[in-house]
N, C-alpha and C positions, 0 to 999 in steps of 0.2 A: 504477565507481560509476554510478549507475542513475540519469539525471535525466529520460528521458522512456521513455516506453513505450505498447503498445498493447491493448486489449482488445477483439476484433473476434470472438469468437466469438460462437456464436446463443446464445439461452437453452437450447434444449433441448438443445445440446453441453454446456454450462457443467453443466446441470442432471444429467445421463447422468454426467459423471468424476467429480464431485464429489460425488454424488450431494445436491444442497441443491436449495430451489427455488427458482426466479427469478423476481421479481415482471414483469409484464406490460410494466411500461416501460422494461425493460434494453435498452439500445442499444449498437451497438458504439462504437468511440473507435480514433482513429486518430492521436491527438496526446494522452494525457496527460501532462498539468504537475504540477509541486510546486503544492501547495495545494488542486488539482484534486479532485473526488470521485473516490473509486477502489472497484471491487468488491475483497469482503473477505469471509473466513470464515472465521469465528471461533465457538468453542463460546456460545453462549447465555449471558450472565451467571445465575451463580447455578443453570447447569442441566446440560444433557449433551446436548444437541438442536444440531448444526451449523444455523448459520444465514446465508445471504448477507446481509452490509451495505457499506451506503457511509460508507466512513471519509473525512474529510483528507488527504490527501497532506501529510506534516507535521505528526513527531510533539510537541503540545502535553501536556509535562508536570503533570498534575494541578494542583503547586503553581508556575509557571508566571505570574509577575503578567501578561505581554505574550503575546500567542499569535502577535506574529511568530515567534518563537523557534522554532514550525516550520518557515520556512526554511530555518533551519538542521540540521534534523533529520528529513529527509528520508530521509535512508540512516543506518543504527547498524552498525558493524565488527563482525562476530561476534567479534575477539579481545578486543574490549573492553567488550563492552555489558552486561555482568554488573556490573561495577563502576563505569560513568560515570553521572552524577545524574541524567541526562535519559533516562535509560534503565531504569536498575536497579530500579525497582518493575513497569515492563511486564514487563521479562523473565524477572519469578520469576511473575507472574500472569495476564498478557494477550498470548496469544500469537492469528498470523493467519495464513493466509495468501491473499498478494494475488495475484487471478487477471491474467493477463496470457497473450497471444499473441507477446509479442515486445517488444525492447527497442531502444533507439537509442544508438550507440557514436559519437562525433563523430574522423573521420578528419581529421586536416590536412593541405593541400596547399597549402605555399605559406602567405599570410595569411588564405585562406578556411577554412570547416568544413566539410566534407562528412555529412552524419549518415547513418550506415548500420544499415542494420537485421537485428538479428540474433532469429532464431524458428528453431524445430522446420521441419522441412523437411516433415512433418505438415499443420503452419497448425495443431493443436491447442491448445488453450489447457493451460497450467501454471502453476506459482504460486510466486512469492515468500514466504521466509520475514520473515514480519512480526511487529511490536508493535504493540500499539492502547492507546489510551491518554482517558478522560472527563476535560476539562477544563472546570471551571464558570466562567463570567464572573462578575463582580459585578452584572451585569443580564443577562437573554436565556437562553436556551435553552445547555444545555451541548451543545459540541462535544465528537467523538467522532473521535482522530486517531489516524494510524499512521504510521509507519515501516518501510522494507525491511533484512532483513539484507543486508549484502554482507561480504565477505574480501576 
């Protein structure tokens, strides 16, 4: 399960695999958290044009009254995500996916955590398969969140 991860590559690397553009102030990241923005691409609503965006770390279901409940949904089980509620609408219609260079696996030794980091031996960037998900408040701006598959 995938709770932190990196995106360290340049824009014009990101821009070359993916072939999408990257807006001017894309930085790298060497600590992303759940809640976090995270780079994402995803088809264009309503179009056919791949587009980079920054989504939520944390997928906030449309009908959703709290938007903690991305906390909790952060990662969706590919064996299940077809069928569970917090899912089941993205992944007949919003799908993503989330670029990253690498991820973090917490080794135990003892009562401490070691976090170790696993990437392409490359350094390229590659991408998680994601769900994205528009959740509107009762006041403000709608957020725009996602989730990683994992197995």
């Amino acid at each position: 399960m995938c709770g932190r991860f990196t995106q360290t590559a340049s824009p014009a690397v990101i821009a070359e695999q993916f072939g999408v553009t990257v807006p001017p102030l894309f930085t790298p990241r060497y600590n992303i958290a759940p809640s976090q923005p995270v780079a994402a691409i995803r088809i264009e609503p309503g179009g056919t044009t791949r587009q980079l965006v920054q989504l939520r770390w944390g997928l906030i279901p449309s009908w959703a009254k709290d938007p903690k409940i991305g906390h909790q949904c952060i990662n969706a089980k590919a064996e299940t995500v077809a069928e569970k509620p917090s899912f089941r609408a993205a992944f007949k219609a919003r799908r993503c996916l989330v670029i990253a260079t690498g991820f973090y696996e917490w080794q135990v030794q003892g009562k401490a955590k070691q976090p170790m980091w696993i990437g392409l031996k490359s350094h390229r960037p590659f991408a998680f398969a994601g769900l994205w998900e528009q959740w509107q408040p009762p006041e403000g701006a709608a957020i725009e969140s996602c989730t990683i598959l994992t197995t």
